[in-house]
N, C-alpha and C positions, 0 to 999 in steps of 0.2 A: 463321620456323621454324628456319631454319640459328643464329640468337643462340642459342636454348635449346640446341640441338643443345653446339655450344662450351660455354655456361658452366654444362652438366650434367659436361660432362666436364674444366672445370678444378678445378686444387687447393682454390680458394675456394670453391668449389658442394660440396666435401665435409667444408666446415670442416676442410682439413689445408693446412697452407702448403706451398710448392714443395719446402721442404727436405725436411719432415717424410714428402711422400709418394713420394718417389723414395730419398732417401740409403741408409740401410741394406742396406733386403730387393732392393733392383738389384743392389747391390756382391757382396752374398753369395750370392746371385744367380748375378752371373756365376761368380764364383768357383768354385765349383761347376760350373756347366757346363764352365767351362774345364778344371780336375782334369778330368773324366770322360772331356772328348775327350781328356785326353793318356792315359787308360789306353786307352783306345782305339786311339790309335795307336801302344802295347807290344802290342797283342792281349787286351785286358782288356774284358771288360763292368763297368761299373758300375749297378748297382741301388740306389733309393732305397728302406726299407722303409717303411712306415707310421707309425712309431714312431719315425722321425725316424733311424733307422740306416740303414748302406749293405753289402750283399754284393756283395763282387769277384768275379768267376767268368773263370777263368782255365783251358785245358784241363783243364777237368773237374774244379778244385780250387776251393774257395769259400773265402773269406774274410769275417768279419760284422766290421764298422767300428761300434762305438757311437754314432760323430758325426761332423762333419767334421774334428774336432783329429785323431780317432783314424784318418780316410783320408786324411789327410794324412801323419800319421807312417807309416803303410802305403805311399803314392805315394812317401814316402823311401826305405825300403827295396829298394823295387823298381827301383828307376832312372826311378822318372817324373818328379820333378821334383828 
């Protein structure tokens, strides 16, 4: 029982190799998480919207991010990174 268990949950049981199912979507991933906790520790909320954008909410002032290039160059502006 524990064999199934394991090779349902490795990369060859999903037809994706090691690389293929970790590299990218982790990295960007974190990356993101990362940004958000540093607006966090300016006093920022970061919001993910639906539609793949982000609103910053800052005493009481919003900002709408198209993407993560565009909350990036906004984390510049502000002193986050």
């Amino acid at each position: 029982m524990i064999g199934n268990t394991q090779k349902a949950q490795s990369p060859a049981a999903t037809g994706l190799s090691a690389n293929e199912n970790t590299s990218t979507s982790i990295l960007d991933q974190k990356r993101e998480t990362t940004l958000m906790a540093r607006f966090a520790i300016k006093g920022a909320a970061v919001h993910r919207l639906a539609d793949g954008g982000f609103i910053v909410a800052q005493w009481g002032l919003t900002r709408h991010c198209a993407d993560f290039a565009a909350l990036v160059g906004f984390a510049r502006q502000m002193g986050v990174i």
